[in-house]
N, C-alpha and C positions, 0 to 999 in steps of 0.2 A: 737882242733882248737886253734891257737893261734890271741889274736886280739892285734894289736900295733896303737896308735890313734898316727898318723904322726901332725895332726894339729888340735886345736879345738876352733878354734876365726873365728870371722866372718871375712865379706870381709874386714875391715880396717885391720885384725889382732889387736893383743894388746901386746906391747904398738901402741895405735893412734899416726902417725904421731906430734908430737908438741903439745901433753896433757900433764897436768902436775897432771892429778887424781889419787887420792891413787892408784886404781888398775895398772895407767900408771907405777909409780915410783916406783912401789912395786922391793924389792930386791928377794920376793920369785919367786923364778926361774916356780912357775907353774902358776903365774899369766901370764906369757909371753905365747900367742897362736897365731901359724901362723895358716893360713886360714885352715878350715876344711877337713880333709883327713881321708881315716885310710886302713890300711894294713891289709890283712886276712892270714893267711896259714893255709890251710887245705886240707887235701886229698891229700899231693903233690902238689900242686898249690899256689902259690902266686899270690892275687890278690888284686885290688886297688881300693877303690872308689873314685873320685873324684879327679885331679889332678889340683890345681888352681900354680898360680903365683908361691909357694913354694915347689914343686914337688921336684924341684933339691936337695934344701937344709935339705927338710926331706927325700927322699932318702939317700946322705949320709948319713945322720944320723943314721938312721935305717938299712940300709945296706944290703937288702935282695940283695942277689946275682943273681934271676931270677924276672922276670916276666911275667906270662901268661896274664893275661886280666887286662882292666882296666874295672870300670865301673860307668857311670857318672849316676847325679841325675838330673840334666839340663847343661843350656848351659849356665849359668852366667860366666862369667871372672873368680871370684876366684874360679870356678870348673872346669872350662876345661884351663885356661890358662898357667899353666907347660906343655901342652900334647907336645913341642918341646922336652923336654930331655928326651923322650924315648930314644932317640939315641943311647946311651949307651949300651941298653939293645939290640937294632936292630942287634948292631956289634958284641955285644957277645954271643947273639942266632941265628943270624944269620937267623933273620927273621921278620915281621911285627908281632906288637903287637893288638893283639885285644882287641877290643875299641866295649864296651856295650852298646847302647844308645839308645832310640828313634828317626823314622825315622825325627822328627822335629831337634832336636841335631843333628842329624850326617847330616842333610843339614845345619846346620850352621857352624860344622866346615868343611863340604867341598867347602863352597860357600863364604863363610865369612872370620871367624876367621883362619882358614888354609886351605887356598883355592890352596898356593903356593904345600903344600904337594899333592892334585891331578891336578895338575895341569899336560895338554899333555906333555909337555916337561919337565921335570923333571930335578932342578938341581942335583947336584951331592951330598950324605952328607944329604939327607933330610931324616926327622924320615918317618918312614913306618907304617901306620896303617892299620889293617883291620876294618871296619867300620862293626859292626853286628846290624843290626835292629832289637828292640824287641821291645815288648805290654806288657799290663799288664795283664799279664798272664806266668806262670810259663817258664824256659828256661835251658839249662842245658850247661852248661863248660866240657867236657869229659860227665863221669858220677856223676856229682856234680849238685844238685837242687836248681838253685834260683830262689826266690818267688819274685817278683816286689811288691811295696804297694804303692796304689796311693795317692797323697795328693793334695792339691795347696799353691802355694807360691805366694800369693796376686790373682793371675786370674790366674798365670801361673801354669799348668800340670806339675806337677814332680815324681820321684821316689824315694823312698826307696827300703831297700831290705834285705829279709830273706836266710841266710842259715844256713841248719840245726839249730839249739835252736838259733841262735844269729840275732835279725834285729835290722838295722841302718837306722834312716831315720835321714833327715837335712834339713834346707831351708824351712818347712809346717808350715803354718799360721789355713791349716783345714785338717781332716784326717773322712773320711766317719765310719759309725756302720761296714758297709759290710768289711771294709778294715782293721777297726781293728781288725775285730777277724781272719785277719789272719797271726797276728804279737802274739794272745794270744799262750800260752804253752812256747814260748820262754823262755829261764833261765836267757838272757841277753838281755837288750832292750834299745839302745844308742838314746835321742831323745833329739832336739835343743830346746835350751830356752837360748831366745838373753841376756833378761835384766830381772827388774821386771814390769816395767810401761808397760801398753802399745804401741804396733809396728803394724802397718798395716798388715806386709809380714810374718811375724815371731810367734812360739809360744814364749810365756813369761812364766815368771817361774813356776804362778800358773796355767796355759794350758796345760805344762807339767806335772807336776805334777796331774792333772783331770787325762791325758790320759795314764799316766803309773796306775794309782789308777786301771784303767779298764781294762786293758794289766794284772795289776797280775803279772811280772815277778818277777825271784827269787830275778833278781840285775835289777837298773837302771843306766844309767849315763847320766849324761845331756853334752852337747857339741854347738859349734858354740857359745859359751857366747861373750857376748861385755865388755867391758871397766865398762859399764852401772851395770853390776852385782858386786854384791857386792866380794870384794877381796877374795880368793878361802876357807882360814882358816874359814870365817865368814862363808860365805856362809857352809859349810859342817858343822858347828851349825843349821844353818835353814833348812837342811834336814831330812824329813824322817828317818826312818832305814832301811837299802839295797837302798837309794837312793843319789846319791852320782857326785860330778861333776866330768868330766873326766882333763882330763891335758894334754899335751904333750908330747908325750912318754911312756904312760902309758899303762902297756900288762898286758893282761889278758888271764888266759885259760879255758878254754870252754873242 
């Protein structure tokens, strides 16, 4: 399994628009993080969670040549808002891409957010998705086993998700006993922590850090960081050992 983290800042990304804080102006190229994403390939499949505003620009980047599924964690903007430039992928597979979500998600982007893509009359040129309803409860791609993990992001219902030894969650402010233990055995275990202070919707650093304590894994990486946290050199002083912040671009294998 190959993991390549396309994005790891929250929804402003980092640099914030018109900040001038150390983390903004840093010239280290790994303090810079577009919105939270990351690319899997495993078992012959390329797959995607969460594609927000920056989709296009971390695809190039990354350059995987196919795509089979994407798979979202909620419905915010900086997670579903790239889901237009699938396109690319439509013409050159030659097919709609499937799209993992819950059925609350997949009625916001068919109602809402991309209501033009089902829409009766179809313009011409429009991305094609297939919209697959799941629960929190295990689902398969081919013969490939994803685990959902439930959390909440302030009141709101979201997911995470396990395959094989690797879970990723993002966006959880709380994560249940039942649910963790089924992110334990994992070898890798990528989980958000915005800042250090306190955040209503978000874990913070030392929340993270409780819950990978419990989790066990061989490796951690923290992702979704803000501006807020401290610039990435420092910070990878105030971590643990195997616990580690992730960056942009950053591949790892499993």
């Amino acid at each position: 399994m190959k993991i390549t983290f396309l994005g790891t800042g929250t929804s402003q990304g980092v640099p914030v628009i018109g900040c001038k804080c150390k983390v903004c102006i840093s010239g280290n190229s790994q303090n810079k993080r577009l919105r939270s994403s990351l690319l899997i390939e495993v078992a012959g499949k390329t797959i995607v969670i969460d594609a927000g505003p920056d989709f296009r620009q971390q695809m190039l980047r990354a350059n995987p040549e196919q795509l089979d599924a994407i798979l979202l964690t909620h419905e915010h903007k900086d997670h579903i808002g790239g889901l237009d430039d699938i396109r690319p992928y439509n013409f050159k597979q030659g097919k709609a891409i499937d799209i993992y979500a819950e059925k609350r998600v997949c009625n916001t982007l068919k109602e809402h957010d991309f209501a033009y893509v089902f829409a009766n009359k179809k313009y011409p040129g429009l991305p094609e998705m297939n919209l697959c309803e799941i629960k929190n409860s295990p689902f398969y791609i081919d013969n490939l086993k994803i685990i959902p993990i439930r959390g909440l992001h302030y009141k709101l219902p979201v997911l995470g998700f396990r395959i094989e030894e690797f879970t990723y969650i993002t966006d959880m402010n709380y994560i249940s006993e039942i649910e963790l233990e089924k992110i334990k055995g994992s070898k890798v275990f990528v989980i958000n922590a915005l800042r250090e202070s306190e955040h209503i919707s978000h874990f913070i650093l030392s929340e993270a850090l409780a819950i990978i304590k419990k989790v066990a894994p061989q490796k951690a990486f923290l992702t979704h960081c803000s501006h807020e946290m401290p610039e990435i050199s420092t910070l990878r002083q105030l971590l643990p050992k195997n616990i580690y912040p992730a960056f942009d671009e950053l591949q790892l294998e499993i």
